[in-house]
C-alpha positions as CSV (number, residue, x, y, z in Angstrom):
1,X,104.4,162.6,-59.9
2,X,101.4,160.4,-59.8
3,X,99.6,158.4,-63.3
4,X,96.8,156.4,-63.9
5,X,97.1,153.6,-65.5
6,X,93.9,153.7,-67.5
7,X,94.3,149.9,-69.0
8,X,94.0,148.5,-65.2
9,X,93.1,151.1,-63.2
10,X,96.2,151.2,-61.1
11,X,97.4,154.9,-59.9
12,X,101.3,154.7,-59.5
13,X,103.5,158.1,-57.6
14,X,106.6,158.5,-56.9
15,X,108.8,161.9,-55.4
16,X,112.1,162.4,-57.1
17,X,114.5,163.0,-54.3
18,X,115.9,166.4,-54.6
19,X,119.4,165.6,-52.8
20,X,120.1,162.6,-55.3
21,X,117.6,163.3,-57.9
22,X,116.2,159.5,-58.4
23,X,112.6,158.6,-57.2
24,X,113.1,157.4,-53.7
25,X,109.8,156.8,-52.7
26,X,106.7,155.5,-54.4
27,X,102.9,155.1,-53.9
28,X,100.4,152.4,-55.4
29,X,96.7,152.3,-55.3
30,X,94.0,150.0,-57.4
31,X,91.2,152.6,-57.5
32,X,89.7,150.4,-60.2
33,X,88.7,148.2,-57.0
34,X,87.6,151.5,-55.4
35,X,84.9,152.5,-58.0
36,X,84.1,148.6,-58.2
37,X,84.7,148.7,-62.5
38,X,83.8,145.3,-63.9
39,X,83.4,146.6,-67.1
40,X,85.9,147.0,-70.0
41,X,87.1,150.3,-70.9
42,X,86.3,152.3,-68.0
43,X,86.9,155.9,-68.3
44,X,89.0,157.9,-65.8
45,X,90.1,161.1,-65.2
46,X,93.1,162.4,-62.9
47,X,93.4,165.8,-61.1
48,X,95.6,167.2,-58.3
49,X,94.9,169.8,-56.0
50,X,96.7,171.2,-52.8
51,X,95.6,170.7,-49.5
52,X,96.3,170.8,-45.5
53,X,95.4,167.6,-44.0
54,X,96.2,166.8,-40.4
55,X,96.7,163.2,-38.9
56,X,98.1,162.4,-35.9
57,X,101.3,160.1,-36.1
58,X,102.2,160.4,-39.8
59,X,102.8,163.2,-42.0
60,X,100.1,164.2,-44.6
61,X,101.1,165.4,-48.2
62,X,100.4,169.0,-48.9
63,X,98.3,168.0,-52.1
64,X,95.0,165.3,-52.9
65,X,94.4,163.6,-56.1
66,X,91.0,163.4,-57.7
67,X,90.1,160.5,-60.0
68,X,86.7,161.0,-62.0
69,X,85.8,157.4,-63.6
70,X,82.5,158.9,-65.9
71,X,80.7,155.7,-66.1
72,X,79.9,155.7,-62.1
73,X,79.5,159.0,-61.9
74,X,81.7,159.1,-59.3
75,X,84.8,161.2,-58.1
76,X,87.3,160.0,-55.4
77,X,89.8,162.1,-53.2
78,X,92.8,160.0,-51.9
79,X,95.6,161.3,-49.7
80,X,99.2,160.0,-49.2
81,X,101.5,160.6,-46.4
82,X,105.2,161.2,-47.2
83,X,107.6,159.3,-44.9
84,X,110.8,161.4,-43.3
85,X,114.0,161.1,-44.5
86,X,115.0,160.2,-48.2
87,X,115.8,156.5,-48.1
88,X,113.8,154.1,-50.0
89,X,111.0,152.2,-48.7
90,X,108.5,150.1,-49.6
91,X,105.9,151.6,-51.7
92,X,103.2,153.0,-49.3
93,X,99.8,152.5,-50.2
94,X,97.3,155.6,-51.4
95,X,94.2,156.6,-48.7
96,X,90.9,157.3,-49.9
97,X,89.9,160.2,-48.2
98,X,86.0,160.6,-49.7
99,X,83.9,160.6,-52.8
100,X,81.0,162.4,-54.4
101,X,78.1,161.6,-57.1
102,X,78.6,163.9,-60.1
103,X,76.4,162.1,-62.0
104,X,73.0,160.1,-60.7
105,X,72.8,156.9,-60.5
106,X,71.0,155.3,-63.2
């Protein structure tokens, strides 16, 4: 379960733990630093979709989340990896995997 904090541009996840059924691990990313939003009011968007990234050492999620912001014009894809086991840890931090214009620059 991820969300976008759309007041400080935040994006916060967690995975609900299916043995004890709490959240047991979280994720935290400031994408509002990411698309470089000094203005007030920016306007984002949020979108999942599944995917099978490889990385050596760690094990990638099985799913990317897109944020649009519409002032840029710009659309992000960031990637997690999901620790082993289901102990708590700290809250791992988001990767941004690449972005794309939808909109030119003006």
């Amino acid at each position: 379960m991820f969300v976008l904090d759309t007041l400080t541009g935040v994006l916060r996840g967690a995975r609900l733990n299916n043995q004890t059924g709490t959240f047991t691990q979280h994720w935290v990313h400031n994408v509002a630093a990411d698309f470089q939003v000094t203005f007030k009011n920016p306007e984002f968007d949020i979108s999942v979709g599944t995917a099978q990234l490889t990385a050596a050492g760690s094990q990638p999620a099985r799913g990317v989340i897109y944020i649009g912001e519409k002032t840029t014009g710009v659309v992000a894809a960031y990637g997690f990896r999901v620790p082993r086991g289901n102990g708590n840890v700290a809250p791992l931090e988001l990767i941004r995997l690449s972005n794309f214009r939808f909109r030119p620059q003006v």
